[in-house]
C-alpha positions in Angstrom: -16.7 25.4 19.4 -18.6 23.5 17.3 -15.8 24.2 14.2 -13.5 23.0 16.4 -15.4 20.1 17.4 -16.1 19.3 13.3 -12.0 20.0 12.6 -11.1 17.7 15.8 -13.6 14.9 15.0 -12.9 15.0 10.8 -9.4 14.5 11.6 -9.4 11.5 14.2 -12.0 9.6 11.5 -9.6 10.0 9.0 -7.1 8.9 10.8 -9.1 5.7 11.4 -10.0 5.3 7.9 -6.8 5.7 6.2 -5.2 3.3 9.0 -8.0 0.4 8.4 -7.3 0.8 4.6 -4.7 -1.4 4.8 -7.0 -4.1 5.9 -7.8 -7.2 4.1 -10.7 -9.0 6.5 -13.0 -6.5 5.7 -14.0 -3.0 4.1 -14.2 0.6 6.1 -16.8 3.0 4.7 -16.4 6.7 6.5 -19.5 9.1 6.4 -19.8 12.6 7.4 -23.1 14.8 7.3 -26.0 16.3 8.9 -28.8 15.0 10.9 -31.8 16.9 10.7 -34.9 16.3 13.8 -37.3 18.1 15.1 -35.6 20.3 17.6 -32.1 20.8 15.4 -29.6 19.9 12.9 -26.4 17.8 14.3 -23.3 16.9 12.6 -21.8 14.1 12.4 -19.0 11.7 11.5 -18.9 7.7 11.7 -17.0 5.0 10.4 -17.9 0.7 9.5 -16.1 -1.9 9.5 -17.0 -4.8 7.5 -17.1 -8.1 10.0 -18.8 -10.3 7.4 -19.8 -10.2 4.2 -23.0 -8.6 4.7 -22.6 -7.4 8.3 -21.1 -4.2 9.7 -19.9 -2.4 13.1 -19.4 1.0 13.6 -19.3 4.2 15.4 -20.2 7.7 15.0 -19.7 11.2 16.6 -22.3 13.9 16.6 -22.5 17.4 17.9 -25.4 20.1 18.4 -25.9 23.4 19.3 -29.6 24.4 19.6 -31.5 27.5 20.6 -35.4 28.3 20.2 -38.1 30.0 21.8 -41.8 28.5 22.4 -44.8 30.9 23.9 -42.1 33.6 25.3 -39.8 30.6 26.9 -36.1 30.3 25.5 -34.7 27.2 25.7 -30.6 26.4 24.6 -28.7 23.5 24.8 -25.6 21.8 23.3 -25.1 17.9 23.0 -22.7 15.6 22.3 -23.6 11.6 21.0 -21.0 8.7 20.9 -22.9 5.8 19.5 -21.7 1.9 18.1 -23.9 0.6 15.9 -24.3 -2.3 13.4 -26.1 -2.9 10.4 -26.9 -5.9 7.6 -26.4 -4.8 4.0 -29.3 -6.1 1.8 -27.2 -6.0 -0.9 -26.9 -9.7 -2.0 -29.9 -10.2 -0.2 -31.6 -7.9 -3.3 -29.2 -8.4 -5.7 -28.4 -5.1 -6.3 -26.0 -3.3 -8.0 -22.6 -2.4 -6.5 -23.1 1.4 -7.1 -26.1 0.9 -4.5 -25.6 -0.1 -0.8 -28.9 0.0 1.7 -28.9 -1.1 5.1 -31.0 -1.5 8.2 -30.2 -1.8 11.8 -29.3 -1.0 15.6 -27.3 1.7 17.6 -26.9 1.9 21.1 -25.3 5.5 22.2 -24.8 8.0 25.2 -25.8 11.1 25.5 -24.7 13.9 27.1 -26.9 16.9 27.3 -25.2 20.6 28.8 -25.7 24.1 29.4 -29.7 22.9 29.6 -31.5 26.5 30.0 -34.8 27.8 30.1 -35.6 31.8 30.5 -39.2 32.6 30.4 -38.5 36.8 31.4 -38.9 36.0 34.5 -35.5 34.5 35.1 -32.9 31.8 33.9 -33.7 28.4 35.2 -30.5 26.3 34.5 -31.1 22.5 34.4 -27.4 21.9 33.8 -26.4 18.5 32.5 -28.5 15.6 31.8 -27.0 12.6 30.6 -28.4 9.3 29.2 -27.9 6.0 27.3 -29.9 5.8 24.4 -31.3 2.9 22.2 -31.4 3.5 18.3 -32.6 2.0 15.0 -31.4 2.9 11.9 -32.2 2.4 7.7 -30.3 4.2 5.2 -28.7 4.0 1.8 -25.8 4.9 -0.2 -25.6 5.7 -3.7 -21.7 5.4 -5.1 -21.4 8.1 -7.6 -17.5 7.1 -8.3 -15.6 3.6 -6.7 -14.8 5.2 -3.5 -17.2 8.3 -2.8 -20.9 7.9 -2.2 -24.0 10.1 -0.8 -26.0 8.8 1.8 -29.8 9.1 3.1 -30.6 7.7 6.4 -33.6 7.5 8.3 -33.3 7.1 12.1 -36.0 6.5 14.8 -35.8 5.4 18.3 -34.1 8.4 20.6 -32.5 9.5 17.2 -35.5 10.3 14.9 -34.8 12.3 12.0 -33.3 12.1 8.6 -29.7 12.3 7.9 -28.0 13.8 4.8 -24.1 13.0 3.9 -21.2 11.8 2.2 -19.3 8.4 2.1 -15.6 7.5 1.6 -14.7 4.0 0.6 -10.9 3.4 0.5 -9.4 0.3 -0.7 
């Protein structure tokens, strides 16, 4: 499933990007990667759209599959996040130079939590689904090794604490 889920989700962002390529009000940047918190990695993919010069909107996709054990308890679960966001790009701001982009700013997202389950040996207790909006805040960076392809480092907190590792692609 969660191949499936990567294949799917790589496909319809590229999709996206290569159609907003075409574009002239504004630059798309598409990232893919993993988020790593305290409970599990997730993957992800996410697209921007430039608005304004220093302004972007976007959205991103993210999938996880976790399973641990604490004192004897097992717990699994599998979640899916669809978040918008939007960020400012300090970038003029600092004069920096174009090879570096870093940004700060806000995601709002839903969550939706399934196959909750907890089995201490006495039993499976199965929560089910639990599903929430979430509020998020977000600083990252990109570093553009070549014109269109870049790594990125982001640091989340809100609902979405963690650090997330990827890679950008800037078409013209």
């Amino acid at each position: 499933m969660k191949y499936s889920f990567l294949l799917v989700a790589f496909t319809v962002l590229s999709t996206f990007c290569f159609a907003q390529s075409m574009l002239t009000k504004g630059q798309v940047q598409c990232s893919a990667g993993f988020h790593f918190t305290s409970v599990g990695s997730v993957i992800y993919v996410g697209g921007d759209y430039t608005f304004y010069k220093s302004i972007t909107f976007g959205g991103k996709l993210s999938y996880r599959e976790n399973s641990q054990t604490v004192l004897r308890n097992r717990f699994s679960q599998s979640l899916l996040v669809i978040s918008v966001n939007g960020n400012y790009h300090f970038n003029d701001l600092l004069s920096l130079p174009k090879k570096w982009n870093v940004y700060g700013g806000l995601g709002l997202g839903y969550y939706a939590w399934s196959d909750v389950k907890w089995n201490n040996g006495f039993g499976a207790d199965d929560v089910g689904e639990s599903s929430r909006p979430v509020f998020d805040v977000q600083v990252g960076g990109r570093y553009y090794f070549t014109e269109y392809w870049a790594v990125n480092l982001e640091l989340g907190g809100g609902n979405r604490s963690g650090v997330s590792i990827g890679i950008t692609f800037k078409p013209d």
